[in-house]
C-alpha positions as CSV (number, residue, x, y, z in Angstrom):
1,X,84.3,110.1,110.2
2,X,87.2,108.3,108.9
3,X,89.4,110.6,106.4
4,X,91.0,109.1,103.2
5,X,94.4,110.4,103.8
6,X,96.1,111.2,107.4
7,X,96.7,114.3,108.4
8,X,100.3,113.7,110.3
9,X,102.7,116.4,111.7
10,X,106.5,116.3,109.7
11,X,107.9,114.3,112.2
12,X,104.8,111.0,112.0
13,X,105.3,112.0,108.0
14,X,109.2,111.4,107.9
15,X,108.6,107.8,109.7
16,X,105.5,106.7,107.5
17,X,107.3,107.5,104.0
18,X,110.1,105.6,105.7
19,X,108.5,102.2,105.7
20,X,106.7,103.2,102.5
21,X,110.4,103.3,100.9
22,X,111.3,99.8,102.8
23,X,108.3,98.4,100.9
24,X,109.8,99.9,97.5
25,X,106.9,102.9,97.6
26,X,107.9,106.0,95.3
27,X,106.8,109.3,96.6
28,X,105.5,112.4,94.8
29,X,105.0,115.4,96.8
30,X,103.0,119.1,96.0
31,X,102.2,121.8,97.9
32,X,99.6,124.6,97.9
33,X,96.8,126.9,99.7
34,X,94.3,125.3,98.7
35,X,92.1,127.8,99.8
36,X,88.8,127.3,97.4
37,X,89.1,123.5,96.1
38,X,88.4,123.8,92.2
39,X,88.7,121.3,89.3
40,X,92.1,122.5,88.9
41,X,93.1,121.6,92.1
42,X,91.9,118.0,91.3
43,X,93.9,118.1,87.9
44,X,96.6,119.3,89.6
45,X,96.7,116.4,92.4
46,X,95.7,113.5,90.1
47,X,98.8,114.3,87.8
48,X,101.2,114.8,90.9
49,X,99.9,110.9,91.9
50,X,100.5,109.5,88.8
51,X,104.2,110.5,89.4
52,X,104.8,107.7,91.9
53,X,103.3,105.2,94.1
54,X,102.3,107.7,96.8
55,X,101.2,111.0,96.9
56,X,102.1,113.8,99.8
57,X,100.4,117.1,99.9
58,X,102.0,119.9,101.7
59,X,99.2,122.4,102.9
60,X,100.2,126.2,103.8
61,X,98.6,126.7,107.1
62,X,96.0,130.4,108.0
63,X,99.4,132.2,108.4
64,X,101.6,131.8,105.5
65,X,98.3,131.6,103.5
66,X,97.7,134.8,104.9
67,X,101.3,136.0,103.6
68,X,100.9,135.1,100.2
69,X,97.3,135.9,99.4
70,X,96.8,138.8,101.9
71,X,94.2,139.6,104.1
72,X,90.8,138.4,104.0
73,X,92.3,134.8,102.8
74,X,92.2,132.2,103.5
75,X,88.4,131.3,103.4
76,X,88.4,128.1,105.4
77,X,91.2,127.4,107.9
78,X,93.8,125.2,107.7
79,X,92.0,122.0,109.3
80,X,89.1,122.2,106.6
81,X,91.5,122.1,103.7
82,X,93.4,119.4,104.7
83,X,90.7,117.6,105.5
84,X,89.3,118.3,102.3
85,X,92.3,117.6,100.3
86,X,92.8,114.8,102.7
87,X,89.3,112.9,101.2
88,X,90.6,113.3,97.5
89,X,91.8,109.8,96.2
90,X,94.7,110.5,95.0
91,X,96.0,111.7,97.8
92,X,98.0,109.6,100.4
93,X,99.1,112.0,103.3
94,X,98.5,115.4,104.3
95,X,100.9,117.9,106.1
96,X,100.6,121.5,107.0
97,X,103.4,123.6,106.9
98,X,103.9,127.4,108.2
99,X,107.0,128.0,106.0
100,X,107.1,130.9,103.3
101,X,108.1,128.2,101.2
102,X,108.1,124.0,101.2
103,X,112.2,123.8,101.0
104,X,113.1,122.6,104.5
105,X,110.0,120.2,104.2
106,X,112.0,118.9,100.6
107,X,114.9,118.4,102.4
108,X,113.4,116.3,105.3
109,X,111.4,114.1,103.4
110,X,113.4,114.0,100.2
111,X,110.3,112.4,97.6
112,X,111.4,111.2,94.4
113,X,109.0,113.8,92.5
114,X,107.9,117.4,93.5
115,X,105.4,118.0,91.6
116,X,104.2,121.5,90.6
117,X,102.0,123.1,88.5
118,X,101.9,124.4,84.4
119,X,102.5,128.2,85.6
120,X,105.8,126.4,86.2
121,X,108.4,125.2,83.9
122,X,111.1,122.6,85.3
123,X,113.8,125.3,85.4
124,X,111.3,128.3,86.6
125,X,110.1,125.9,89.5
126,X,111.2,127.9,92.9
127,X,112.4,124.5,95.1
128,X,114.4,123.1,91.7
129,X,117.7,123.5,93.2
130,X,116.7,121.8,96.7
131,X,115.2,118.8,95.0
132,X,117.8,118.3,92.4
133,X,120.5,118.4,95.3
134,X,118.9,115.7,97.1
135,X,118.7,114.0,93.5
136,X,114.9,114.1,93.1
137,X,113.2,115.2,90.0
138,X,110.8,118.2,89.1
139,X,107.5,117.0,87.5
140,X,105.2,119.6,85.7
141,X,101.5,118.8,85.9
142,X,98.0,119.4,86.1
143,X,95.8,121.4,83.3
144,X,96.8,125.0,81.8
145,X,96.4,127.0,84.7
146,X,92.8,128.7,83.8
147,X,91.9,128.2,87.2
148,X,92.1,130.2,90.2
149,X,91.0,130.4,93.7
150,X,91.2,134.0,92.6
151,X,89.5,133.9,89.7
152,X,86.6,132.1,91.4
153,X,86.5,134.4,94.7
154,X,85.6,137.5,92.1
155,X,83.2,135.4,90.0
156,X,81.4,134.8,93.7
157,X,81.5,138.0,94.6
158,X,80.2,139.9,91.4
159,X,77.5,137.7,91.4
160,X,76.5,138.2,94.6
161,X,76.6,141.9,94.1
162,X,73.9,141.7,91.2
163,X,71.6,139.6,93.6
């Protein structure tokens, strides 16, 4: 099975968005758990692509997943999601990252665009002063944020009590 996007470690990441650059290739970047894939992840990733002529997805791996969200998350490990979010087409490369946060990964790969979504404004986004140090730019995107992984996890789970 051949995946649409490559899953590649930081360092195989750094040197692929280096010859996209040399061949005039913009780069957008966003980052997430992706725990549950729902249609606003898919809003969310389709907007961050049309930022720029590539598309790099940052994936927290079980641990930090397991920091934000708490326990019982996340519901599929770390290699399912990227793989999942590595067969959407508008996404170009796939990363995991065990950080509390996707700063040091900003200032490695320095994209043009980190992307983020509407529960965001550009000044409220939590990386803004790392990416506009570098001299990237914020882009807010995707759908009003009426989706959740959490939202859908209770939905699942109410239902299943009433069967």
């Amino acid at each position: 099975m051949t995946i649409n996007a490559p899953i590649l470690d930081e360092r195989d990441l750094a040197i692929a968005l280096s010859v996209e650059r040399d061949c005039g290739k913009t780069i957008a970047f966003a980052n997430g758990c992706f725990d549950v894939l729902h249609v606003g992840h898919v809003r969310y990733l389709a907007g961050a692509k049309a930022q720029a002529d590539r598309l790099v997805v940052a994936i927290n791996d079980d641990d930090s997943v397991r920091g934000l969200k708490g326990i019982g998350r996340p519901i599929l490990g770390a290699a399912d999601r990227a793989e999942l979010v590595g067969e959407m087409e508008s996404v170009d490369y796939v990363v995991l990252f065990s950080d509390p946060d996707v700063n040091r990964l900003l200032r490695l790969l320095k994209p043009d665009v980190h992307c983020k979504g509407p529960d965001y404004t550009p000044e409220t986004v939590p990386e803004r002063d790392t990416v506009l140090a570098y001299g990237g730019r914020i882009a807010i995107v995707g759908d009003p944020k009426d989706h959740s992984t959490r939202d859908l996890l209770s939905r699942i789970t109410s239902r299943s009590a009433r069967d």
